[in-house]
N, C-alpha and C positions, 0 to 999 in steps of 0.2 A: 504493500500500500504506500509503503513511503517513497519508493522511486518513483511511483505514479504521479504522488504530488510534487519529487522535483522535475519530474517531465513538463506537467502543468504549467510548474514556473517557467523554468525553462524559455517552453513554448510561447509565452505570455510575453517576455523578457524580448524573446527573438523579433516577435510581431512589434514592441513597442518602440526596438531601434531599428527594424525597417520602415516602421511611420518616419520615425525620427529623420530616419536617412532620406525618405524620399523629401521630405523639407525642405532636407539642405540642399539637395540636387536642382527642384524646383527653384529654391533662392540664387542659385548659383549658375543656372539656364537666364533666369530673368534678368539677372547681373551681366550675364557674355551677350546677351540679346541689347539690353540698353548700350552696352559696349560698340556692341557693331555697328548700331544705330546712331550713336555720338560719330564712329567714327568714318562712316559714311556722309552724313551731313558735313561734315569737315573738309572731306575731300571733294564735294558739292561746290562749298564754299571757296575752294581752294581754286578748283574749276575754273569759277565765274572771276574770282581775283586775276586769275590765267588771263582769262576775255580780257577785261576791263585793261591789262599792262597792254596786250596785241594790240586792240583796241587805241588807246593812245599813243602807242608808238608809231601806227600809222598813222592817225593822225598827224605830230612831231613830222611824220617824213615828207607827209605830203605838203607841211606848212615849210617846208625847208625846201623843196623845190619849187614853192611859187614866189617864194623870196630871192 
């Protein structure tokens, strides 16, 4: 009877640090997802700053050859 009840624990034990664990895993998915997501828009942003230098330096070139 008595290894029954530390099976029970046991079993109880196991199931409560795979809750446990899936948490972390969930929290730590959610965390590489915001991540990616930061650092996508970053390079969005990175992009458009790209444009905007191309952008004015033709600009600059063209105002330097009507000069």
């Amino acid at each position: 009877m008595r290894k029954n009840i530390s099976l029970v624990r046991l079993i109880e034990s196991n199931k409560e640090n795979l809750s446990n664990n899936q948490l972390f895993i969930d929290l730590i998915e959610e965390k590489v997802q915001k991540k990616q997501v930061e650092m996508q828009e970053k390079h969005l942003t990175r992009q458009a700053g790209d444009e905007n230098v191309i952008k004015k330096s033709l600009v600059i070139t063209t105002n330097d050859d009507l000069s």
